[in-house]
C-alpha positions as CSV (number, residue, x, y, z in Angstrom):
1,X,99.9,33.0,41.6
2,X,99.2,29.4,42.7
3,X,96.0,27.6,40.8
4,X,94.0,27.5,44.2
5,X,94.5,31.6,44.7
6,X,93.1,31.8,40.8
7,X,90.3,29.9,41.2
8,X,86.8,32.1,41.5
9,X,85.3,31.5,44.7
10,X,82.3,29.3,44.9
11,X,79.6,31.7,46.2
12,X,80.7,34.1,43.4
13,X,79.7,31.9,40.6
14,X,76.6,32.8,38.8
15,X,75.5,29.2,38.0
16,X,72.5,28.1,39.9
17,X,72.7,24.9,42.0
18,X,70.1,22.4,43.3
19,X,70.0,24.5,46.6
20,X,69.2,28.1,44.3
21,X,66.5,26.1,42.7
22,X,64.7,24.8,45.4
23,X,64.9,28.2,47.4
24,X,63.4,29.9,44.1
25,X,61.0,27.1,44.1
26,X,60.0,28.0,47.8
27,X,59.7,31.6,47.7
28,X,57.5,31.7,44.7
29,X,55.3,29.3,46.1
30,X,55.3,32.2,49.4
31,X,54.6,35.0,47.5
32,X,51.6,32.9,45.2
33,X,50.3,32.5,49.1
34,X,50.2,36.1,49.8
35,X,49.0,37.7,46.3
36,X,46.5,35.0,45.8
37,X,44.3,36.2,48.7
38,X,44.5,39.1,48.2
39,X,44.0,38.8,44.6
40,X,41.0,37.0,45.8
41,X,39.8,39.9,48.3
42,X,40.0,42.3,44.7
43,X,37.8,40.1,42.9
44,X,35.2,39.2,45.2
45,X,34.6,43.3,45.5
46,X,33.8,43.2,41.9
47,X,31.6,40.4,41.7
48,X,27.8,39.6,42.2
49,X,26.2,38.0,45.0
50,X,25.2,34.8,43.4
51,X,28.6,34.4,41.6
52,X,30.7,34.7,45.0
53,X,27.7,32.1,46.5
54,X,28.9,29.6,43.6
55,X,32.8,30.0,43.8
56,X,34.1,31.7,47.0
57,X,37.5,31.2,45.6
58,X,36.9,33.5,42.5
59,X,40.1,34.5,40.2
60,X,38.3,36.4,37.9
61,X,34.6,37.2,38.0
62,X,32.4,36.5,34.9
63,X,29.7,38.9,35.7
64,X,32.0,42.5,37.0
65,X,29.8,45.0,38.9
66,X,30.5,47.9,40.7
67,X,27.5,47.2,43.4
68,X,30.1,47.3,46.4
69,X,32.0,49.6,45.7
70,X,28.6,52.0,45.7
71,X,27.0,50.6,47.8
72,X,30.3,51.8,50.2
73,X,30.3,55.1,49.3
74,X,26.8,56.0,48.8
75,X,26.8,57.5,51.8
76,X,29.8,58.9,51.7
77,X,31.0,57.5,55.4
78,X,34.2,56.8,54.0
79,X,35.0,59.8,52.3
80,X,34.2,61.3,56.0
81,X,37.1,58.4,57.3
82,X,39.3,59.5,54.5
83,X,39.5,63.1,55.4
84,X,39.8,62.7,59.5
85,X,42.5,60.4,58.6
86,X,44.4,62.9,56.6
87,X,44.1,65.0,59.4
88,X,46.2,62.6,61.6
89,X,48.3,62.6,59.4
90,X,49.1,65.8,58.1
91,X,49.3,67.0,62.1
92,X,50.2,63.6,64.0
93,X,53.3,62.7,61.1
94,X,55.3,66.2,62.1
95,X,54.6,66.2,65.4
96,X,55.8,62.4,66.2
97,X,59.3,63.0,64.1
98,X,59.7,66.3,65.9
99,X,59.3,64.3,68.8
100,X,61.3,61.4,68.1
101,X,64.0,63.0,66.3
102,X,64.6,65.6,69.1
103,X,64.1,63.4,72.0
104,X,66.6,60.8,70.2
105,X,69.5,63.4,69.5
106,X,69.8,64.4,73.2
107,X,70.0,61.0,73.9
108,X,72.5,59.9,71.3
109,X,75.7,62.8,72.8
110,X,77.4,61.6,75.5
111,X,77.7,64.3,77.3
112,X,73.8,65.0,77.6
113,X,73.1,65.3,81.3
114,X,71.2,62.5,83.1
115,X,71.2,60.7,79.8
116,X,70.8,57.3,81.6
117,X,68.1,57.8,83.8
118,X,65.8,59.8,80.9
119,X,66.4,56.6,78.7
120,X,65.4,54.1,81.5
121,X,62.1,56.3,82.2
122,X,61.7,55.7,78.6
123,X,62.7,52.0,78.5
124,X,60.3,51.5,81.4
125,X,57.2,52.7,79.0
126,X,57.4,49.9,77.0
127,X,57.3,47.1,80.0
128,X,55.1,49.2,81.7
129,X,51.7,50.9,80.7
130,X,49.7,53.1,82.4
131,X,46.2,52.0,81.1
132,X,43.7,53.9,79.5
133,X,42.5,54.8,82.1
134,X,44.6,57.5,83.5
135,X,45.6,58.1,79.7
136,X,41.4,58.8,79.8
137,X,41.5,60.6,82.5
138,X,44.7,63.0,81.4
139,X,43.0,63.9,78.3
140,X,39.7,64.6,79.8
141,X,41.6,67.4,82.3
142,X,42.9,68.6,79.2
143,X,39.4,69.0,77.9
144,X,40.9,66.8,74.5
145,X,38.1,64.5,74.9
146,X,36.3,64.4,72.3
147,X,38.8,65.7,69.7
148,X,41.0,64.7,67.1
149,X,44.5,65.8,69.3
150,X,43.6,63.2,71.7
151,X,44.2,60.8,69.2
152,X,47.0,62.5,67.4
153,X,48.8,62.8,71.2
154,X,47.8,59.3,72.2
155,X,49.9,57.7,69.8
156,X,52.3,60.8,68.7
157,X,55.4,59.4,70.7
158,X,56.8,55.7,70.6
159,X,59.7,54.5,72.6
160,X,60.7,51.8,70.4
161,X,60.9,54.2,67.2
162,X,62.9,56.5,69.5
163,X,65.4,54.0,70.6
164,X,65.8,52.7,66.7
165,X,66.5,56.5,66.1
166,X,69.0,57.1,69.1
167,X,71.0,54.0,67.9
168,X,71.4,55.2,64.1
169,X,72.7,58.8,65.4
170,X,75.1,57.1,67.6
171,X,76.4,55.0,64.4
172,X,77.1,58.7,62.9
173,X,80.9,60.2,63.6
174,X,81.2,62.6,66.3
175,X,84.0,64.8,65.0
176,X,81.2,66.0,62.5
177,X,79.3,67.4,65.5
178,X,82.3,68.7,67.2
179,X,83.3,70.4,63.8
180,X,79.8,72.5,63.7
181,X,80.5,73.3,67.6
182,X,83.7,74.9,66.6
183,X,81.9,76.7,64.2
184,X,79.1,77.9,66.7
185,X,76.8,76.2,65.7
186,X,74.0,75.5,68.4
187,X,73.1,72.1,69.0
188,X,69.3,73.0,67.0
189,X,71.7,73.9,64.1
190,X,74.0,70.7,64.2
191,X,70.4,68.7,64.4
192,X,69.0,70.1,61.4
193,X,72.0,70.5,59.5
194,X,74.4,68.5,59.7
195,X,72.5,65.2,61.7
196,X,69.3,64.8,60.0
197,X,70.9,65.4,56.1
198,X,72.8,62.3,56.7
199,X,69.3,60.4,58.3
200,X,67.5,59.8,55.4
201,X,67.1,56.1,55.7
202,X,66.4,56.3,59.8
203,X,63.8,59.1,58.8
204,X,62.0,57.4,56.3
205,X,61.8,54.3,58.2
206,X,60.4,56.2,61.1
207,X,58.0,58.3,59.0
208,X,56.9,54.8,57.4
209,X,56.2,53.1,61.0
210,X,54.4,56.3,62.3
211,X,52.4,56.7,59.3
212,X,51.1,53.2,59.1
213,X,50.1,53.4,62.5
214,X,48.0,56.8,62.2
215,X,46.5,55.1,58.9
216,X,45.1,52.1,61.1
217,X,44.9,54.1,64.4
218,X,41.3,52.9,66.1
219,X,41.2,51.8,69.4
220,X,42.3,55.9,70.7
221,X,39.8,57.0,68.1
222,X,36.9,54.5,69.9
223,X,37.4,55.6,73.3
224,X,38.3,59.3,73.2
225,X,35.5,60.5,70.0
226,X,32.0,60.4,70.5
227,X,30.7,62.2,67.0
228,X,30.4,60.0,63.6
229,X,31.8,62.8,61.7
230,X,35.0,62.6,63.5
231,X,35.9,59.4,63.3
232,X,39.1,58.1,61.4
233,X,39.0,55.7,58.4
234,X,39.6,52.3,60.2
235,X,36.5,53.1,62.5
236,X,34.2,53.8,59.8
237,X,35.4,50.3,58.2
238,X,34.4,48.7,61.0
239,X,30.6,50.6,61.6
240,X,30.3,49.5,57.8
241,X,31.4,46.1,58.1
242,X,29.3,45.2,61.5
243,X,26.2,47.3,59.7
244,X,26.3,44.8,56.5
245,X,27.3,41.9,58.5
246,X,23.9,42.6,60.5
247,X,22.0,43.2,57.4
248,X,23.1,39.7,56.4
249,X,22.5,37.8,59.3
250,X,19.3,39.3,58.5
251,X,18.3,38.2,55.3
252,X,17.3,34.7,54.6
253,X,19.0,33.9,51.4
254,X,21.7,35.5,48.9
255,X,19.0,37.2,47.0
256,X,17.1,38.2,50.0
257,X,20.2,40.3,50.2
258,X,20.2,42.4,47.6
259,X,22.8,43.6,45.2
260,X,23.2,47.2,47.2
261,X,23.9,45.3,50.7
262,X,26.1,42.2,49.2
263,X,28.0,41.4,52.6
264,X,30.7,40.2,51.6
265,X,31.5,42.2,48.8
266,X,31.1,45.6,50.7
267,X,33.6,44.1,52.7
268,X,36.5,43.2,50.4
269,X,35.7,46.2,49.0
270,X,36.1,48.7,52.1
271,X,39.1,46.2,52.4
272,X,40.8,47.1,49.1
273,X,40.2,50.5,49.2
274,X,41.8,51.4,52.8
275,X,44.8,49.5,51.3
276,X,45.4,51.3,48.4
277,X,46.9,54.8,50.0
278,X,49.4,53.1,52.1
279,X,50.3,50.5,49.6
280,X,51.4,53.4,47.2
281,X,52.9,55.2,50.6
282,X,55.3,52.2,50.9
283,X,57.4,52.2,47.9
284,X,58.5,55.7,47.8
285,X,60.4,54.8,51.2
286,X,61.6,51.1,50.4
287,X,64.9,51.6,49.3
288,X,65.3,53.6,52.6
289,X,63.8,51.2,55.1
290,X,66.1,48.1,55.1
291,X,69.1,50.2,55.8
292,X,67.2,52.7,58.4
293,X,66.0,49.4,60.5
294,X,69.3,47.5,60.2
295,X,71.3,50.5,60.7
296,X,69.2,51.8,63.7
297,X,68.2,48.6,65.0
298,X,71.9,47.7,66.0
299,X,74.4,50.0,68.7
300,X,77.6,50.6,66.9
């Protein structure tokens, strides 16, 4: 073996070069620009009035108070939000991959019938909207107004999510189908049991898109509900946030205030604690995601 076929090539070696360093260098100084505002959003929510007046920048507050935090839920608006959320959820999430997932299988076989024509309807959707008006006016003749399901079907199908889903069945071999068909298995069966086993990335990407957008789902919620107590979590952040905003404008000074109606600390606070849930949502599906978007995102 010649000296040039022994010799370990240069992007495997593990010493870091000029290049490594100043890439490290570059990305930290990224990610300090993300977490320091939002480290900055935690600690405002936990600080005073007249400590937020002296440093809006604050790192860590010297005086920490829980004033925002119940202020927010004193009257238990957001707990209301929280709970018709979770209802969008718990219904919307099934319903949208049932949708997806079914609507993407047909589409993925070749030998689905008027294939092309179903997928341009569908491509067309996504140049070309309706409106919310006759979205309005559909839901009204299905006497939805006014309730969660017009929400839930407002934004229960997405074509995009659909066509990420069609691509990553056709990456999958079809002699695995054709083996289940010579089985007898119906194509229900070969969906449930054989395609969707071997989805798990796809799926968890998909669930991870639909559920972030039922978590800040508002616009739907503002023109199809009427009642406080059915509105979703986003929609209650914002009656909060215009209510304190108000009280501020208001008020002619910081202390004119008042430690129960602190503006801007009722805000970081409502902030941080619609976060949370889907902050925790998104690491249990991480290690899926990357290869569910790649994978689906590209026609193999």
């Amino acid at each position: 073996m010649s000296t040039m076929a022994r010799k370990k090539p240069k992007f495997l070696s593990n010493k870091m070069t000029v290049i490594d360093y100043f890439i490290l260098f570059v990305l930290s100084v990224m990610a300090l620009l993300i977490l320091i505002p939002f480290w900055n959003v935690i600690m405002i929510s936990f600080a005073t009035p007249k400590e937020y007046a002296e440093n809006p920048l604050l790192m860590f507050p010297k005086e920490f108070t829980l004033d925002s935090y119940t202020a927010l839920f004193s009257d238990g608006s957001i707990l209301t939000g929280y709970w018709n959320t979770t209802k969008l959820l718990v219904i919307g999430l099934p319903l949208s991959l049932f949708l997806t997932t079914s609507m993407a299988y047909g589409l993925s076989r070749n030998k689905f019938p008027g294939k092309k024509l179903i997928f341009f309807l569908v491509l067309f959707t996504m140049i070309f909207n309706g409106g919310i008006v006759p979205l309005y006016l559909v839901m009204k003749s299905l006497h939805l107004t006014g309730t969660l399901m017009s929400v839930i079907l407002a934004g229960s199908f997405s074509a995009f999510n659909m066509i990420l889903m069609m691509n990553y069945f056709h990456s999958l071999p079809e002699s695995l189908m054709e083996s289940a068909r010579l089985d007898g298995a119906g194509e229900w069966r070969i969906l449930f049991s054989v395609v969707l086993p071997l989805a798990a990335p796809i799926i968890a990407t998909i669930t991870l898109f639909y559920g972030v957008a039922y978590w800040n789902s508002w616009y739907d919620a503002m023109i199809f509900l009427r009642r406080q107590d059915q509105l979703p979590l986003q929609n209650v952040l914002r009656a909060i946030i215009v209510e304190s905003s108000t009280n501020a404008s208001n008020a002619s000074s910081v202390d004119a205030v008042g430690k129960n109606s602190f503006s801007t600390g009722m805000k970081m606070a409502a902030v941080f604690v619609t976060m949370v849930p889907i902050m925790c949502f998104f690491p249990l599906l991480q290690k899926h995601f990357a290869k569910g978007v790649l994978t689906g995102a590209i026609k193999t």
